[in-house]
C-alpha positions in Angstrom: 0.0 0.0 0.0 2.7 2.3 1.1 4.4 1.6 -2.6 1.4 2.5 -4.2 0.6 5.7 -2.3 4.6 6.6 -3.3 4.3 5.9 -6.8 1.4 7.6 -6.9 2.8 10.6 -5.2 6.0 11.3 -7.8 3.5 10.5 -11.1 2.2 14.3 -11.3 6.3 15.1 -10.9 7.7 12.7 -13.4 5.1 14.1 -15.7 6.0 17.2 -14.9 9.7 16.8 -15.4 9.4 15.2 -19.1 9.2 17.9 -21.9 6.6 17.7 -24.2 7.9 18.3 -27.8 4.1 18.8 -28.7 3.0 21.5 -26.4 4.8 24.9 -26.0 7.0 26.4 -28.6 9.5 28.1 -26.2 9.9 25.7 -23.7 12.5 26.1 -21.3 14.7 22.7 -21.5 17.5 23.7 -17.8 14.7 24.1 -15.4 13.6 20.2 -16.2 17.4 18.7 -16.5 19.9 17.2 -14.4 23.2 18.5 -14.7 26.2 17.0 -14.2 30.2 18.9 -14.3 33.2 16.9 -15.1 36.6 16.3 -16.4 36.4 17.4 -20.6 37.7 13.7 -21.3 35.6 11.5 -19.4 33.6 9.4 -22.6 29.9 9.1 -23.2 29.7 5.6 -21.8 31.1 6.6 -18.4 28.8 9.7 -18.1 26.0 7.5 -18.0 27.1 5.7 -15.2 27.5 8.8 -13.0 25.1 10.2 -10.7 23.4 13.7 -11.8 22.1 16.4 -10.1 18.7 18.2 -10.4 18.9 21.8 -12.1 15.8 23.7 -11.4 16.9 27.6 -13.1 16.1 28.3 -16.4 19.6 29.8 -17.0 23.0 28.7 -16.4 25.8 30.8 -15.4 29.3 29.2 -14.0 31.3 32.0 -15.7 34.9 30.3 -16.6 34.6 27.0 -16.0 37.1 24.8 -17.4 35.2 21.8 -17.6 32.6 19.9 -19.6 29.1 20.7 -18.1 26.3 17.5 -18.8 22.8 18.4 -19.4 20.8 15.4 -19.2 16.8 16.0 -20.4 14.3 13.7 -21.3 11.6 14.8 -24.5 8.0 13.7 -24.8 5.9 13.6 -27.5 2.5 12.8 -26.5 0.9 13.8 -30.2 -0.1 11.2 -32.5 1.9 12.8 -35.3 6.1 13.4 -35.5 6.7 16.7 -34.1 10.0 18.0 -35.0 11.1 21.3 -33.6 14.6 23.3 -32.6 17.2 22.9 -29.8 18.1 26.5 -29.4 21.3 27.5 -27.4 21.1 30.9 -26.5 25.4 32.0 -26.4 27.0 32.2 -29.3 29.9 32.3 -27.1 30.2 28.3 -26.6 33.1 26.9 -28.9 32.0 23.1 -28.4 28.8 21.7 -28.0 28.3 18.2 -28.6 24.6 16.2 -28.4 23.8 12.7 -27.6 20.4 10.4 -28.1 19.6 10.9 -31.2 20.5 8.8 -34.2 23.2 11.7 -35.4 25.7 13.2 -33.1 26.6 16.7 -33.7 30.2 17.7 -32.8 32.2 21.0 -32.6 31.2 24.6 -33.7 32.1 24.5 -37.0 29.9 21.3 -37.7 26.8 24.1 -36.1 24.0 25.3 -38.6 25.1 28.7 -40.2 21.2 30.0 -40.6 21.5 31.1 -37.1 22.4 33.3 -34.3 22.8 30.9 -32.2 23.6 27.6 -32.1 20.9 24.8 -32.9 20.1 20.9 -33.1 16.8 19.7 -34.7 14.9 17.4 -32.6 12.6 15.3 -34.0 10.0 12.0 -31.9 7.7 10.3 -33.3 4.3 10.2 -32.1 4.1 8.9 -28.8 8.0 8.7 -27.9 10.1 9.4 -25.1 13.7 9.8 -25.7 16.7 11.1 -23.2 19.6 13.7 -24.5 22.3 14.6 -23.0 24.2 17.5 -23.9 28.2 18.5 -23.2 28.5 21.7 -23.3 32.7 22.9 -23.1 34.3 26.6 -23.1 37.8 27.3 -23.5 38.4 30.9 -24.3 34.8 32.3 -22.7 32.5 32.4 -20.3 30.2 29.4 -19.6 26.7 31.3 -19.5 23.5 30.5 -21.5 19.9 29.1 -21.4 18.2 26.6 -23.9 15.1 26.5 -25.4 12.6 24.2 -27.3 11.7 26.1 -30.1 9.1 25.9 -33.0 10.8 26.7 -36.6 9.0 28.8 -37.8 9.4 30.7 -34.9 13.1 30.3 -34.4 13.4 31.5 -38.0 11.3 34.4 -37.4 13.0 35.4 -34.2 16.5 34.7 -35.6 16.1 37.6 -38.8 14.6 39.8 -36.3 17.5 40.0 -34.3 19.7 39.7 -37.0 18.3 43.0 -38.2 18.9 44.8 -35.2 22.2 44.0 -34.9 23.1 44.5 -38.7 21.4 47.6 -38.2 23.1 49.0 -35.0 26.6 48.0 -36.3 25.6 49.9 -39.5 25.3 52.4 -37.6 28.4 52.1 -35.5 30.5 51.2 -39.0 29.0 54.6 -40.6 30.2 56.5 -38.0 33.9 55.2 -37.9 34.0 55.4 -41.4 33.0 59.4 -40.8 35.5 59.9 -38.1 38.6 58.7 -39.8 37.4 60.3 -43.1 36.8 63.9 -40.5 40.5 62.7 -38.5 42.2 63.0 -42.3 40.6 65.9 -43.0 41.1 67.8 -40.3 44.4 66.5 -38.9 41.9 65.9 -35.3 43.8 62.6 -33.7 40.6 62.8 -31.7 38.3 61.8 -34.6 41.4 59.2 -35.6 41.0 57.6 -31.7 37.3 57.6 -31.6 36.9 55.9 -34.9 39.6 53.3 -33.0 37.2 52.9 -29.5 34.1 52.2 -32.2 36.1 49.8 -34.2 37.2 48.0 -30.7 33.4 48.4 -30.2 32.0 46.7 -33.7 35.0 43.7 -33.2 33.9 42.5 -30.3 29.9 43.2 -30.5 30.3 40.7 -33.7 31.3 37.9 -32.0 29.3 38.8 -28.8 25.8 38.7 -30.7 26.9 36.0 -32.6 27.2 37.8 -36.0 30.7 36.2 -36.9 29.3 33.0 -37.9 27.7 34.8 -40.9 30.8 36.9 -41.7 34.0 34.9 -41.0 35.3 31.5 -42.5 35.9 28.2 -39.9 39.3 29.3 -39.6 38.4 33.2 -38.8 35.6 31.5 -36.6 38.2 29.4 -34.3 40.6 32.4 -34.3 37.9 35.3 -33.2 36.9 32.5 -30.7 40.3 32.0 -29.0 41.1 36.2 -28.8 37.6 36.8 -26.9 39.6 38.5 -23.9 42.0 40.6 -26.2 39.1 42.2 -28.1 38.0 43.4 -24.4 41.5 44.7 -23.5 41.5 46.4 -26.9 38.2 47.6 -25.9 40.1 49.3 -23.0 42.9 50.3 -25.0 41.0 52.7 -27.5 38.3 54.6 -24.6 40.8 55.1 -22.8 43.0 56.9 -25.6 40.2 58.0 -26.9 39.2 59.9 -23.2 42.4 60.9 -23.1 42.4 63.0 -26.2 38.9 64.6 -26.1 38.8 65.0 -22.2 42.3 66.5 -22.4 43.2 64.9 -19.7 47.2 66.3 -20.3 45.9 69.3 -18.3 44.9 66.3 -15.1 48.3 64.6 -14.9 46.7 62.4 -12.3 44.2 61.4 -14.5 46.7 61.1 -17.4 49.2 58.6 -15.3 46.3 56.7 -14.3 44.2 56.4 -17.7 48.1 55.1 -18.8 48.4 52.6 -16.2 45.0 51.0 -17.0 46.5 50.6 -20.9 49.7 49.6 -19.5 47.4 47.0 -17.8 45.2 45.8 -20.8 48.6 45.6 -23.1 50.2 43.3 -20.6 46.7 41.1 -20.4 46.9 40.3 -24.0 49.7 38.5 -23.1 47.8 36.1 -20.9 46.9 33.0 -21.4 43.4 33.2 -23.5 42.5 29.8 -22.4 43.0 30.2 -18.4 40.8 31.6 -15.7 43.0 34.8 -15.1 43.4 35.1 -19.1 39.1 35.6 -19.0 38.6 37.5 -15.7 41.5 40.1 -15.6 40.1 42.0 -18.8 36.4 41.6 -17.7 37.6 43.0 -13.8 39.8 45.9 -15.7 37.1 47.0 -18.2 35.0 47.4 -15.0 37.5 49.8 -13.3 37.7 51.5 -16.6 33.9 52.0 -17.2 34.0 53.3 -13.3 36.9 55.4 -13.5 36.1 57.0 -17.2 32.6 57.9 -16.0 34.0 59.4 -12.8 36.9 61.2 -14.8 34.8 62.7 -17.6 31.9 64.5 -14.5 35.4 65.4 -12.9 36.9 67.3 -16.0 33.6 69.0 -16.6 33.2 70.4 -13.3 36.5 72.1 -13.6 36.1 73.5 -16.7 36.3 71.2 -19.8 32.3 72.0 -20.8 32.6 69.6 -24.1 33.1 66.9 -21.7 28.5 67.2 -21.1 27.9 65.0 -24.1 30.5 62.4 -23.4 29.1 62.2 -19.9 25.9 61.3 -21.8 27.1 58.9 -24.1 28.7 56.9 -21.9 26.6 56.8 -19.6 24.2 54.8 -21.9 27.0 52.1 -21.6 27.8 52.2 -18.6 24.6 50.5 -17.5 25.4 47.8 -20.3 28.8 47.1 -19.2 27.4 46.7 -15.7 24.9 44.1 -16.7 27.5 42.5 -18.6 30.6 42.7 -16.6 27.9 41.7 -13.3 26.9 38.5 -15.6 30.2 37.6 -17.2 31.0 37.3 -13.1 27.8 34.6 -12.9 26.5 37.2 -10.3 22.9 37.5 -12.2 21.9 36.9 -16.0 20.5 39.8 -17.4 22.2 39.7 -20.9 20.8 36.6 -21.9 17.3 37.7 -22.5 18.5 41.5 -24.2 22.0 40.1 -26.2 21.7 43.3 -28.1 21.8 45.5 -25.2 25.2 46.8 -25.3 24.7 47.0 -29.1 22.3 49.1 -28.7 23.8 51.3 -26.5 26.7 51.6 -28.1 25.1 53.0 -30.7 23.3 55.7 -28.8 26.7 56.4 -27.4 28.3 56.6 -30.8 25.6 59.0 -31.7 26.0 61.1 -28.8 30.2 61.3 -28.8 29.6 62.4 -32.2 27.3 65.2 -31.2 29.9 65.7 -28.4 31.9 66.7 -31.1 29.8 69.1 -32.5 29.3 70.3 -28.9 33.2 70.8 -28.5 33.2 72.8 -32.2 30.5 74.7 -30.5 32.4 76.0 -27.3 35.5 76.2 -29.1 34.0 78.7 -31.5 32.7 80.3 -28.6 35.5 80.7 -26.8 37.2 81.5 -29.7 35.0 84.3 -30.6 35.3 85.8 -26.9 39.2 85.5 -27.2 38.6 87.6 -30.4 36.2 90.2 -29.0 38.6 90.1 -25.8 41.0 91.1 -27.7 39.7 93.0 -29.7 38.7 95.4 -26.8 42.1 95.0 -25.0 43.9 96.7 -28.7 41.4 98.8 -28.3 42.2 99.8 -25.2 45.5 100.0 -25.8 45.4 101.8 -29.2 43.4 104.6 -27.0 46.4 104.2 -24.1 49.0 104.6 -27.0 47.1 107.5 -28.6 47.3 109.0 -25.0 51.1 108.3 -24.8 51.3 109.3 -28.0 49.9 112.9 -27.6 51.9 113.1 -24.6 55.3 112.4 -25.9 54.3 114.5 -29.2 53.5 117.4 -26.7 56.9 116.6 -24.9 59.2 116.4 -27.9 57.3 119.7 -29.2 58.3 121.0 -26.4 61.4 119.3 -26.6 61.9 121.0 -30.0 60.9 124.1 -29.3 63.4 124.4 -26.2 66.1 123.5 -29.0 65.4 125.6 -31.4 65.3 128.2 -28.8 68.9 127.3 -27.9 70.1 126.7 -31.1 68.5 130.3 -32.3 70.3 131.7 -28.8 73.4 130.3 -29.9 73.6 131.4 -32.9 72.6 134.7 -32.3 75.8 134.8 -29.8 78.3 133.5 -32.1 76.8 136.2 -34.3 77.2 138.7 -32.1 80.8 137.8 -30.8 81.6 137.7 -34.5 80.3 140.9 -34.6 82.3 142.2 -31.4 85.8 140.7 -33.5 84.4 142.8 -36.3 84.4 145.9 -34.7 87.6 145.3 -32.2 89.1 145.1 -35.9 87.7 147.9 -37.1 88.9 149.7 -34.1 92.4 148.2 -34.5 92.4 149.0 -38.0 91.9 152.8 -37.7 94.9 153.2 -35.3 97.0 151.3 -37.8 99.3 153.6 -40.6 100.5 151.0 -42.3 98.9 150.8 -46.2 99.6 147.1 -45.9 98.7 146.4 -42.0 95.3 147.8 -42.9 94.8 145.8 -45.8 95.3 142.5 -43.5 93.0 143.5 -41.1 90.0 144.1 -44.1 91.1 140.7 -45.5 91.0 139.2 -41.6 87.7 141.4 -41.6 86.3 140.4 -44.9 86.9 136.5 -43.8 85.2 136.8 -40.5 82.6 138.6 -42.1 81.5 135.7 -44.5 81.2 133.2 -41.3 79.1 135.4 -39.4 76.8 135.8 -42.4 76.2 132.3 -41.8 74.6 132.6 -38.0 73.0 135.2 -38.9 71.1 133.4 -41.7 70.6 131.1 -39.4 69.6 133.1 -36.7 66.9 135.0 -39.4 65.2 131.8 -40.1 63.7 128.7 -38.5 65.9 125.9 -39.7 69.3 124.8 -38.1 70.5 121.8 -39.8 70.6 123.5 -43.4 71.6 126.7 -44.5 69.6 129.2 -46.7 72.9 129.5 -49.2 70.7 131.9 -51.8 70.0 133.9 -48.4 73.2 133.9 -47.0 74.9 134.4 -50.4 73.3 137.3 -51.1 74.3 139.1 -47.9 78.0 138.1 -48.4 78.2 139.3 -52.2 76.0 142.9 -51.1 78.6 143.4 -48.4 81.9 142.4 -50.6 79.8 144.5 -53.1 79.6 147.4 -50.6 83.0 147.5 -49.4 85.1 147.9 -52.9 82.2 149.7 -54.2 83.0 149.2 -58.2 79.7 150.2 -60.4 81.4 148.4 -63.4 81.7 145.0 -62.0 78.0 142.9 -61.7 77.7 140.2 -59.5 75.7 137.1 -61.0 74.6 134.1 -59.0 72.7 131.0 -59.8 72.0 129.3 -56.4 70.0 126.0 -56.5 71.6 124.4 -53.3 71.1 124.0 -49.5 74.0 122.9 -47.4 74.8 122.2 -43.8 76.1 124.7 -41.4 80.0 123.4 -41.8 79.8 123.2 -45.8 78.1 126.5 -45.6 80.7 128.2 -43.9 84.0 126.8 -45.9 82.0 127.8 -49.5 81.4 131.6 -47.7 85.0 131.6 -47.0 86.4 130.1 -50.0 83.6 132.1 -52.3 84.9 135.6 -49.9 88.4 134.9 -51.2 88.0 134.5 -54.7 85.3 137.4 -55.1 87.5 139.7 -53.6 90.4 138.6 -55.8 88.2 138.9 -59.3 87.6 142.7 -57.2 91.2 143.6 -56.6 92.8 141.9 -59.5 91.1 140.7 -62.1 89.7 144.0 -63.6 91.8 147.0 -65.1 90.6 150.3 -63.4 87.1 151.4 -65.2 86.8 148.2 -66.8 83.3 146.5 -66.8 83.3 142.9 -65.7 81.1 140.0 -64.5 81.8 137.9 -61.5 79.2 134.5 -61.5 79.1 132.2 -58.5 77.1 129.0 -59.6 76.0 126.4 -56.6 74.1 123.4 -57.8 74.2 119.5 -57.4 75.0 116.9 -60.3 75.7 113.4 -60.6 75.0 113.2 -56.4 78.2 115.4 -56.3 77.8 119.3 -54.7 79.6 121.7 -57.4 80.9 125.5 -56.8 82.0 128.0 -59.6 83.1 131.5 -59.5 83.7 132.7 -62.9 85.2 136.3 -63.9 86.1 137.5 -67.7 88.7 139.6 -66.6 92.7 139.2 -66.9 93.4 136.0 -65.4 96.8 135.2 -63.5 99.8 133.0 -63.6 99.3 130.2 -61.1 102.8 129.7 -60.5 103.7 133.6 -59.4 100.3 133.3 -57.0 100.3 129.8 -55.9 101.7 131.2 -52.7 99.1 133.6 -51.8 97.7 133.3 -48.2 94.2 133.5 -50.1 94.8 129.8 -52.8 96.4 127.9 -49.6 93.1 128.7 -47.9 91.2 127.6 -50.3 92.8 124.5 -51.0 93.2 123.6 -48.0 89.4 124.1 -47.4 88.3 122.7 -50.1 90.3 119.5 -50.3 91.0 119.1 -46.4 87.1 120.2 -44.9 84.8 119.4 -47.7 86.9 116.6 -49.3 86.6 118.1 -52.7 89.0 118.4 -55.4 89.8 122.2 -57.4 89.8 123.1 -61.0 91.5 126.1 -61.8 91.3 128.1 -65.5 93.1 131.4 -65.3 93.5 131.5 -69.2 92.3 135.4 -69.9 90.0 134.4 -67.0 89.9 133.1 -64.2 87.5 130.1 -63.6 87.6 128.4 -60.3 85.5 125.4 -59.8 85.4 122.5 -56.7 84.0 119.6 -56.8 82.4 118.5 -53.4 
């Protein structure tokens, strides 16, 4: 009786454990299996001599196992027809998967059906059977994490393009946009568009294999090979953000930052290096992309609050991820499953993010400009200000050097006028001098001595008449000299000509007054018999960059070698050679024609 009452007991639960391949077409196979973990060696014939255990969850999750999980499950078909339907592994992430019970065994990845996300076997029971699988399940470079399903065709096929879609459709998106960046990094020379085009290529390389897209894109080799470098796709994950974050964030102006943004590449370069196929080679990327995702969102509110505005977008974009990576990082560590029912998830936000750095760009254009255009205005209105300071200087100092000026030309006039005036006072302590004096030929000295200082003071007081000081008036100052050498032999029947067209400075000035005063008064004294007309002409003019001086008579002319001795020739030549650095021409052929080249 009590066998009875047992048996009777456990029939609603042995019912209930059996899956009926006729019923539901999303059955949930873990939640009725028994499970068993073992060595990856141990043969068929053996596991079916060990003892399983009951798994009740409808998802597993042991995260890097490096053993060959058993799933043991038993299908019903209570229809009176052959139901066939699909054995739907959810991870595209398990390398091996090998099922046992039905009349074909299927082996390995590569030997899994291509017209899926996922991997699949077709079940098929006639009506009315009952048949046990078991199913090893082995990962070697991944994490051991899925769920499996039951699955009508149609329905797998239907929810197998859908997804497909998406995914095409998000990494589209993601492949447009780092296309555009590197095309916008070459055009503009902007190593931040080259880095973030790097970050959403690390993005689209390891989204492929994560959502399963690979085994539409790659060949078996390709397959094996993306397979076995799961864990460098996440350090290269690592690698470009945090380049990337460097660049845009410009974090060069947070050394701290910097140094530790470098140690976390430092970190992901040396993990590539780790064995792919251990525990530590799976974990340490997953454990460092979770310090990065904490530390980047941390860095990038950080770098805004002090001043790096473009950094509001970024702080956006990534925070759409951040989430994902969470739920990801969280499940890779077999702490919940969340990514098994939304495998797109971090697809999806990666896309938003991609979007959003790319308005962050735009953003950073923005401020720039901004700034830019209150540097300008700045700017601008400091020139200004200092144009208006300058003018103010500038009025100032023109005010002071007028004074300046002024105060010279006072001085200079003042001078002048004194050396006039003491010139003056020689004049007439000669004149005095002279009328004591009996001598014919004493008092003929003393008008020559006379005569001479006569001609320099001329000069002052030219000088001294006028308003400039650095040149001399010569048409001015000329004309005074001749009237007064004119004056003093007072002879009606010699004429004076001049043809002045020359300025000079006040030392030329004085040496031609001399040098003119000494030949004038010779063409006076000797070049004319007494009552014979003449014409003196004193030219001044400039040729060929050269200063020229003539004094022409018409009268008698002279023999240079009887007068080369003269008091009156040795100071000429020795002004006119020595001061002005000239050279003489001398015609006194029936004339005398005296001309110096200065």
């Amino acid at each position: 009786m009590k066998k009875i009452f047992l048996i009777l007991f456990y029939i609603p639960f042995l019912l209930y454990s059996n899956i009926d391949i006729s019923k539901s077409d999303n059955q949930s196979i873990l939640q009725f299996s028994n499970i068993l973990i073992t060595d990856k060696n141990i043969s068929f014939d053996k596991i079916k001599t060990l003892p399983f255990k009951t798994y009740t969850k409808k998802h597993i999750n042991l995260g890097a196992i490096k053993k060959a999980v058993w799933l043991q499950f038993t299908i019903h078909n209570s229809a009176n027809k052959t139901v066939t339907k699909k054995l739907v592994i959810s991870s595209p992430l398990i390398e091996e998967l090998v099922l046992y019970g039905e009349k074909k065994k299927y082996s390995g990845i590569l030997s899994m059906h291509k017209d899926s996300l996922y991997h699949t076997f077709t079940i098929s029971l006639k009506p009315k059977q009952t048949q046990t699988f078991y199913l090893k399940a082995t990962a070697h470079y991944s994490l051991f994490d899925f769920s499996l399903y039951l699955k009508d065709f149609n329905a797998t096929i239907n929810n197998n393009r859908d997804e497909l879609l998406q995914n095409v459709f998000f990494l589209g998106v993601i492949s447009a946009l780092m296309i555009f960046s590197i095309l916008i990094a070459i055009y503009l020379r902007d190593i931040s568009f080259a880095l973030y085009g790097l970050y959403l290529f690390a993005i689209m390389f390891q989204q492929i294999s994560y959502t399963g897209l690979n085994r539409f894109i790659f060949s078996d080799n390709l397959l094996i090979f993306d397979l076995h470098i799961s864990s460098i796709k996440v350090a290269l994950l690592i690698i470009t953000g945090s380049m990337f974050a460097i660049s845009f964030l410009q974090l060069k102006k947070f050394p701290k930052l910097l140094k530790l943004y470098i140690f976390l590449i430092v970190v992901a370069i040396l993990e590539c290096l780790l064995k792919q196929d251990s525990a530590i080679g799976i974990y340490a990327p997953i454990l460092t992309g979770a310090i990065f995702i904490i530390i980047n969102l941390l860095s990038s509110i950080y770098v805004y609050f002090k001043g790096i505005k473009e950094a509001r977008l970024y702080i956006l974009g990534f925070s759409m991820v951040f989430l994902s990576y969470i739920f990801m990082i969280i499940d890779a560590l077999g702490v919940v499953s969340i990514m098994e029912k939304y495998h797109n998830l971090l697809l999806i936000s990666s896309s938003a993010e991609a979007l959003f750095l790319l308005l962050a760009f735009a953003d950073r254009y923005m401020i720039l400009r901004k700034q830019k255009d209150d540097l300008s205005n700045k700017l601008i209105s400091e020139v200004e200000s200092r144009n208006r300071e300058i003018e103010q200087e500038v009025i100032i100092k023109t005010k002071e050097l007028s004074q300046a000026l002024e105060e010279k030309e006072l001085l200079l006039k003042e001078l002048n006028h004194r050396v006039k005036n003491n010139l003056q006072i020689i004049l007439s302590m000669i004149n005095l001098q002279k009328s004591s004096i009996k001598t014919k030929e004493a008092k003929e000295s003393c008008s020559k001595i006379e005569q001479r200082i006569n001609a320099i003071a001329h000069t002052y007081s030219a000088l001294v008449s006028g308003n400039r000081f650095k040149n001399v008036d010569m048409q001015k100052y000329l004309s005074g000299l001749l009237n007064d050498l004119e004056n003093f032999f007072n002879n009606p029947n010699i004429k004076i000509v001049t043809e002045i067209d020359l300025n000079l400075q006040l030392k030329e000035a004085v040496y031609i007054g001399i040098i003119i005063n000494e030949l004038v008064t010779n063409s006076f004294k000797y070049a004319f018999e007494e009552d014979t007309k003449g014409d003196i002409t004193i030219k001044l003019y400039s040729q060929n960059s050269k200063n020229i001086l003539e004094v022409i008579d018409n009268g008698k002319g002279f023999d240079k070698n009887i007068n080369s001795k003269s008091l009156g020739l040795k100071l000429i030549n020795i002004l006119a050679k020595n001061q002005l650095n000239g050279k003489i021409i001398l015609d006194t052929n029936n004339k005398t024609h005296c001309k110096i080249i200065f």
